[in-house]
N, C-alpha and C positions, 0 to 999 in steps of 0.2 A: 706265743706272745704273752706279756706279761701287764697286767694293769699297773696304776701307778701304787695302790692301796695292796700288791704283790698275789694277785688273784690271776692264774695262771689258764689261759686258753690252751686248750689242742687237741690236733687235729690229726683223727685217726684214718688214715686215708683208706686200710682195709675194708672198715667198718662202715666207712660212709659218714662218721659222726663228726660234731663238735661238742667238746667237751669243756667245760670250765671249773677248774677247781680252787679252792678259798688256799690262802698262801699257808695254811696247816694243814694242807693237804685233800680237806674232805671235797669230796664232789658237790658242787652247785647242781650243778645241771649236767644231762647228758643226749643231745638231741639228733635225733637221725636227720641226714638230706637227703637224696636222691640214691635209691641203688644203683649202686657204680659210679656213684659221683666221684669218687679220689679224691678230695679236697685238698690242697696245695699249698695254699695261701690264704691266710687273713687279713685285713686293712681295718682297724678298728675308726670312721669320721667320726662318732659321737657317741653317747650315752644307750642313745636308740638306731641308730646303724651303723651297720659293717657290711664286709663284704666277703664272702667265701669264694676262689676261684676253683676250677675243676680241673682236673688232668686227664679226663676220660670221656667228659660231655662237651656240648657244645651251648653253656651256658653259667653264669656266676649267680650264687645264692647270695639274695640279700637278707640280713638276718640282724635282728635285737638281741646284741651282745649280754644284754644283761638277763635275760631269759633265753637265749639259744634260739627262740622260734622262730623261723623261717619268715618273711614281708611277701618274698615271692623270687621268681628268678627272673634273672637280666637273658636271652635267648643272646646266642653269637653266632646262629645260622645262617645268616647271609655272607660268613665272609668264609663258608665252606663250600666245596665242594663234593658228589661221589664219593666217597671212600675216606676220604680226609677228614678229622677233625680239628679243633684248634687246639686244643691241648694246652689252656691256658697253665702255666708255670708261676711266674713274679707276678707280683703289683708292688706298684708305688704311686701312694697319694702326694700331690702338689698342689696349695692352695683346695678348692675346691675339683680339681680332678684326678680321678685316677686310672694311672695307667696300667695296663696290663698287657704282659710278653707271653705272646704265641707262640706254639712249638710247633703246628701247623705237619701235624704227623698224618702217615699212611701205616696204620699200625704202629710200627717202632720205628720205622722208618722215616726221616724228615720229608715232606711235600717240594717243600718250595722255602724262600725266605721267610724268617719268623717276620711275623704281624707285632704291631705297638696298638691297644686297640684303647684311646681316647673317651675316657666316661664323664660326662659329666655327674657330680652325683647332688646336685641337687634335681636335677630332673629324672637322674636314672636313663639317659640315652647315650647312645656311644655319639659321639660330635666330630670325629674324625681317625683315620687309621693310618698307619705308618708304616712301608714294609723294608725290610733291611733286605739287605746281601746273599751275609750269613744264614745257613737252614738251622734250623734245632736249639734256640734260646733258652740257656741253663739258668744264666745270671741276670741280674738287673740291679743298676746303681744310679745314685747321683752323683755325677761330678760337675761341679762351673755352673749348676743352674740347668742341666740337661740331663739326658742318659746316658749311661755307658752300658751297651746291651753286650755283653759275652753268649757267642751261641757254638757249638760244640761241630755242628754238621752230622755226617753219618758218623756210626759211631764203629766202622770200620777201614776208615782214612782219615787222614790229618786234613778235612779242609771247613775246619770253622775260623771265629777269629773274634774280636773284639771293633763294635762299632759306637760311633758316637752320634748321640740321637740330639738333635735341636728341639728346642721344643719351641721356640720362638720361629722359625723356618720351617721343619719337620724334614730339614732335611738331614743324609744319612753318610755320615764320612767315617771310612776304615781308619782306629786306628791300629791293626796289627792282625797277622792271618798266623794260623796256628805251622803252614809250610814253615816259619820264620824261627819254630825253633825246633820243629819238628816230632811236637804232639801240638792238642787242642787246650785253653785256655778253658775248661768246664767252671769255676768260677769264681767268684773276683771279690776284693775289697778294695775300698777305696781310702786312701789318705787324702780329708781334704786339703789340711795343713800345707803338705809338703807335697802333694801334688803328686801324688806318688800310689801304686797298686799293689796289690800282693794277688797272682792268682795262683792258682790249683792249677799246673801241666800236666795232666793225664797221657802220661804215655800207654800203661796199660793197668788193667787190676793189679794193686799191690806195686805199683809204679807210680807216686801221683803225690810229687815234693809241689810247697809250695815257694813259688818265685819273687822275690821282687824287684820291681820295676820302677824307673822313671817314668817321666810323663809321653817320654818318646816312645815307650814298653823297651828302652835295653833291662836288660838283667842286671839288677845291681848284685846280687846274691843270692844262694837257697839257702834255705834255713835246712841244715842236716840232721839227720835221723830220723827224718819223716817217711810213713811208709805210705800212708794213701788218707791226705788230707781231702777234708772235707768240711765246709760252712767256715771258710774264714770271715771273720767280721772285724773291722777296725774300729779300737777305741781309742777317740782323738783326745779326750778329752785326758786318760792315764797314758795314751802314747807307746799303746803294746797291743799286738794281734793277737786274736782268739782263734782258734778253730779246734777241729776235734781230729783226730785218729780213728779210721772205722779200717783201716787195714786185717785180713782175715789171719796173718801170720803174726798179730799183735793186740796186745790187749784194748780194749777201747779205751780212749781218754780224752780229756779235755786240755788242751795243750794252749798255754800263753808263750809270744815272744816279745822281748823286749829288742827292739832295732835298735837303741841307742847305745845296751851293755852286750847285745848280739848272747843273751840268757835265754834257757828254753825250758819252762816248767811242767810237767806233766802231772794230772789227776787224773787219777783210775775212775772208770765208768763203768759202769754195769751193762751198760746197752750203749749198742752204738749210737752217736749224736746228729741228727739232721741238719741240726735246725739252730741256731745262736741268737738270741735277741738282747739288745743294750734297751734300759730303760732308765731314764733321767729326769728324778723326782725334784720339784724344786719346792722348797717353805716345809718339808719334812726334814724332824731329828730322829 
């Protein structure tokens, strides 16, 4: 994640740390969380909170962005079970809450549907939860004022799919199951513009073009010579999708498409790319 002043967070999920470094590079800070935390995700609400999610625990660190130190942790044990943890993946802040997508795993394997677990964050309590369909939630978007939760399923058959979360009802409508094209949708951008998706089909490693979609999910096109996309992110505002290249028969890169001229630019990377963030500074030249 990137500040607006170009002061760059991340999240070393090996390490357990959060990291922040000034937009020349130097280290600010470099803070441990929890061993075995995995950290996954960040939500920056303000100056003095944020939010780390975990991938291994069953709990979110709340933490002062601007010094790294930890506030204390959010616990997600009541909505565990034996063996299961929740394997929190996505957040996305709305207003004053944020949401976060369970993966609701037994080991590597999915439990049961992914969990939407509702935070308030000025109190710090979870206020309501959400459970989908779909097992094994990779993605999470807004679209229309809602979510669009992408979850993959086991990751030895084709049965995840793409769901649409209300957040005014909380209720949970398919729209599209990965039998429909015969891999899983692992994960997703959205056009808000034009109403339209791009996801990631994972057929197998080294298989895994990205698609895009109308708002019904037909396949409008792939975009070719892609060999195992990953982190596409849509920028509405230039009108061309980001994602990266982490394919093991190919070099890593950073890959733009422009859907209007159907052009495809590639930038070499040194390291494969996770992660994509758009940042939109306004009253800076």
């Amino acid at each position: 994640m990137v500040e607006q002043k170009g002061d760059i967070y991340v999240l070393e999920r090996t390490e357990s740390n959060i990291m922040k470094l000034s937009a020349s590079g130097a280290v600010v800070y470099q803070e441990k969380l929890l061993n075995g935390f995995n950290p996954h995700d960040l939500v920056v609400v303000n100056s003095s909170k944020g939010y780390v999610c975990s991938n291994s625990t069953d709990s979110i660190a709340i933490v002062n962005p601007m010094s790294g130190a930890v506030i204390s942790y959010l616990s997600l044990s009541a909505y565990v079970k034996p063996g299961i943890t929740t394997n929190a993946t996505k957040m996305i802040l709305v207003g004053s809450h944020l949401y976060v997508a369970c993966q609701m795993r037994a080991g590597y394997s999915p439990d049961e549907g992914s969990l939407i677990l509702k935070i308030d964050t000025n109190s710090d309590q979870i206020v309501d939860s959400i459970r989908c369909t779909f097992k094994n939630v990779i993605d999470m978007d807004l679209f229309n004022g809602n979510l669009v939760v992408t979850s993959m399923g086991s990751y030895s058959a084709v049965d995840g799919g793409v769901e649409l979360v209300s957040l005014s009802s909380n209720t949970v409508t398919t729209l599209t199951s990965g039998t429909r094209f015969g891999a899983d949708i692992s994960s997703m951008a959205v056009d808000q513009v034009n109403r339209e998706f791009y996801g990631t089909l994972y057929r197998s490693w080294g298989d895994a073009p990205i698609v895009h979609f109308n708002e019904q999910f037909a396949p409008l096109d792939t975009i070719g010579g892609v060999v195992q996309a990953n982190a596409p992110q849509y920028d509405s505002i230039a009108q061309k999708l980001y994602f990266s290249e982490v394919g093991s028969s190919v070099a890593p890169a950073i890959v733009i498409w422009d859907p209007l001229q159907k052009t495809k630019l590639d930038y070499a990377s040194k390291l494969p790319v996770q992660s994509i963030v758009f940042v939109t500074t306004v009253g800076r030249k």
